[in-house]
N, C-alpha and C positions, 0 to 999 in steps of 0.2 A: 504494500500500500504506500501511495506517493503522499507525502506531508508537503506543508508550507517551512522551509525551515529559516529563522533569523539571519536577517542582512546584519550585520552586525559592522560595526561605526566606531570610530575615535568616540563619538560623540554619544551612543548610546550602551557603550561596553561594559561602565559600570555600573548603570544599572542593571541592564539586562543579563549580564554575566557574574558580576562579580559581585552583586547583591542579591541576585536567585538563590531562593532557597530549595532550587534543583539544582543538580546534577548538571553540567553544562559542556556540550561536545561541539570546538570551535574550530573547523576548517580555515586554515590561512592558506588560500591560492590565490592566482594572478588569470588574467584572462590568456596571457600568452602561454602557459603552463601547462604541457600536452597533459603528464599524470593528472592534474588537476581536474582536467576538461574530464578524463574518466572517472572521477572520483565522483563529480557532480550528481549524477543519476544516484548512486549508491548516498549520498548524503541529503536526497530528498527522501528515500526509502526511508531510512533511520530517521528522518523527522515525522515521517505517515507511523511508525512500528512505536515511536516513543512519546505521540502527542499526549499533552500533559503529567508525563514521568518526569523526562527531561528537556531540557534548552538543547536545542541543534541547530548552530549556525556556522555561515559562514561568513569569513571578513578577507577581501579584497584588499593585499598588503598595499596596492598600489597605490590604489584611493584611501587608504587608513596609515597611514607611516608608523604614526606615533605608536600605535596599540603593538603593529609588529613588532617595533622597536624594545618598547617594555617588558618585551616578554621572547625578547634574542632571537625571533626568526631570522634562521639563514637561509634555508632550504625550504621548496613548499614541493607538493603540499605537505604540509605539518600539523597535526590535528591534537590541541590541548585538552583536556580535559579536567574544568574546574570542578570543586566541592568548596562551601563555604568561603568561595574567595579566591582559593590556591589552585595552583594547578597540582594534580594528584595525579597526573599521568601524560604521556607523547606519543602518540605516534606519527613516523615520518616515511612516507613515500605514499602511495597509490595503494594500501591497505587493504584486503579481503571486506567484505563486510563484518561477515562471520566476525574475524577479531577485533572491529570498531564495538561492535552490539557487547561481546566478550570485556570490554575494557568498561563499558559504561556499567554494562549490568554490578560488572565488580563492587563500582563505586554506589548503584544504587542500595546495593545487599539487598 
């Protein structure tokens, strides 16, 4: 099932991320970024499969600098994943689903 997942922004990060009291799974890709472009589809599933469990977005290092910044993306796509604020976990490259849903569900317990 395909979700709506968060465009997520310099400007609305922390609220929507970092003051959720979910669970939050944050793709950092670029629109020139071939892995990326294949992640997309697999990152609208995980928003349809987690609607109202957890936050699934993604932010656009290009158009968001600062957020990349803050939190040392070098590589996309790179996909964080917050709890209370923190990041409690990474993953980096073009990821299975299978072990995004595996990484979130951890943190849900």
């Amino acid at each position: 099932m395909s979700g709506k997942y968060l465009a997520a922004t310099d400007q609305n990060f922390q609220v929507e991320i970092l003051d959720s009291d979910k669970v939050a799974l944050v793709d950092f890709w670029a629109t020139w970024c071939g892995p990326c472009m294949m992640l997309g589809p697999v990152i609208e599933e995980l928003a349809g499969d987690y609607a109202g469990k957890a936050v699934i977005a993604k932010l656009n290092v290009d158009e968001n600098p600062k957020t990349a910044a803050q939190f040392g993306i070098r590589s996309i796509p790179t996909m964080l994943i917050f709890k209370n604020g923190q990041v409690v976990d990474q993953l980096v490259g073009a990821v299975p689903k299978n072990q995004i849903a595996k990484k979130i569900d951890d943190q849900i317990g």
